[in-house]
C-alpha distance (Angstrom), angle and dihedral (degrees) to the residues before:
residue distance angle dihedral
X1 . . .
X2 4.23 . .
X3 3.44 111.1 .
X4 3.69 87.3 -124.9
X5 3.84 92.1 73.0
X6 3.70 92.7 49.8
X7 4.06 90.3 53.4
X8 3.84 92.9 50.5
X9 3.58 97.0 43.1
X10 4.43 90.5 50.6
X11 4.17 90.5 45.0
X12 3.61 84.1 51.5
X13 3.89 94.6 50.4
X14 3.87 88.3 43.0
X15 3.82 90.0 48.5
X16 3.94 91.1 50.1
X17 4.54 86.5 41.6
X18 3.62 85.0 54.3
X19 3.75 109.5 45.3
X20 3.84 85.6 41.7
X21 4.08 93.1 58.9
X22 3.84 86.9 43.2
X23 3.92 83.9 54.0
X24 3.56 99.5 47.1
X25 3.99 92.6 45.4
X26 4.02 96.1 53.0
X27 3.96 85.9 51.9
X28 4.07 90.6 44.9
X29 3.20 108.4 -105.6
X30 3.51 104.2 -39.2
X31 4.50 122.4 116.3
X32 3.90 110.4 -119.8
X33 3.97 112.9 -125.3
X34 3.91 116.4 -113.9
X35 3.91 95.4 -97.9
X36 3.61 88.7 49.4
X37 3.72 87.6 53.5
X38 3.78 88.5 52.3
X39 3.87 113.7 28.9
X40 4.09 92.2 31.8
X41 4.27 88.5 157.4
X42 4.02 87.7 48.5
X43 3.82 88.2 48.4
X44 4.00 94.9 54.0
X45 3.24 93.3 44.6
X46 3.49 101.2 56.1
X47 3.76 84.6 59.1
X48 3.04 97.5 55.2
X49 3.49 91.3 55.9
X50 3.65 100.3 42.5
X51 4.28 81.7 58.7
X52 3.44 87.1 54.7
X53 3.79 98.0 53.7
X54 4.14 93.8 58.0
């Protein structure tokens, strides 16, 4: 396997680490959930609307 393969494939694992930790520390600790991770607007909104139905 070329070494340039392996290098890709760990920045991309660090890149994923990272914007994970910087996910988990704007919500205070706590991991975001795969569809938060990939439908974020749908996410808040739902919130919102789940606020609105108390």
């Amino acid at each position: 396997m070329s070494w340039l393969a392996v290098a890709g494939v760990a920045l991309g694992v660090a890149a994923a680490w990272a914007v994970l930790r910087y996910a988990a520390r704007k919500r205070g600790g706590q991991r975001p959930t795969l569809g938060e991770l990939m439908f974020p607007v749908h996410h808040t909104d739902r919130r919102q609307d789940d606020e609105r139905e108390d």
